[in-house]
N, C-alpha and C positions, 0 to 999 in steps of 0.2 A: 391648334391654338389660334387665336382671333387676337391681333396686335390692337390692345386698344390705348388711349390715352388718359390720362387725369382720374382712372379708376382707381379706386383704392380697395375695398372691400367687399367686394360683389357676394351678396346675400342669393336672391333668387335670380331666375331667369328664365323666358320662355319665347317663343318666335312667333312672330306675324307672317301666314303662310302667306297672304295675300300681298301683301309688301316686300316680303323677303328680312323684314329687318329680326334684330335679334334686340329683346328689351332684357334690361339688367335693374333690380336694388344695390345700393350702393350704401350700405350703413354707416360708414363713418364720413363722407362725406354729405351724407343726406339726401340723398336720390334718385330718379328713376332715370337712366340713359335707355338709349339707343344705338345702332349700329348697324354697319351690311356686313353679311358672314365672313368678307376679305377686312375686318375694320374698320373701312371708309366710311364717311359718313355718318360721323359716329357726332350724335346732338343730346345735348338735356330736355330730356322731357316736363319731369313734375322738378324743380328747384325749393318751393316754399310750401308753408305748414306740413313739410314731413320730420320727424320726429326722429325716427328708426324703421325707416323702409326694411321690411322682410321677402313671404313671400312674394311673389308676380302672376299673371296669371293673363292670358292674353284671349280675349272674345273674339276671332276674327271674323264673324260673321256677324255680331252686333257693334264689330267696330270699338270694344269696349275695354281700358283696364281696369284691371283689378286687383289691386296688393292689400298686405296687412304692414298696418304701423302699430306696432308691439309697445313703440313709448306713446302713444295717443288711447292704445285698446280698442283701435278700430280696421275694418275693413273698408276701405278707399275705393271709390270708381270714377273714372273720366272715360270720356270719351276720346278715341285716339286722332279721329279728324277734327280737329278744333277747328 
């Protein structure tokens, strides 16, 4: 188990081998987090125009996310080094 904070409804999830973090969707409160496998570090990533974050989906080699918001009917990407 991974002690995290302020999650509430963790949808998808997948890891950044290169980073170590571990990214989570978060449905009811609207989100994509972050975290290290001990919980530390645990930061918000995407906060606005998500909708119903689902799945996640982590590019570590083009550096890229990927989720689906189910309430928008779209697939989402940023970039994880902003």
């Amino acid at each position: 188990a991974i002690p995290l904070s302020n999650s509430r409804y963790a949808v998808g999830i997948d890891f950044d081998t290169v980073e170590g973090f571990i990214y989570w969707t978060d449905d009811l409160s609207k989100r994509i987090e972050r975290a290290r496998l001990n919980g530390s570090d645990q930061q918000d990533v995407i906060t606005t125009e998500v909708i119903s974050p689902d799945g996640i989906a982590i590019d570590w080699i083009s550096r890229n996310i990927y989720w689906i918001d189910t309430g928008a009917d779209r697939i989402e990407v940023t970039t994880i080094d902003k």
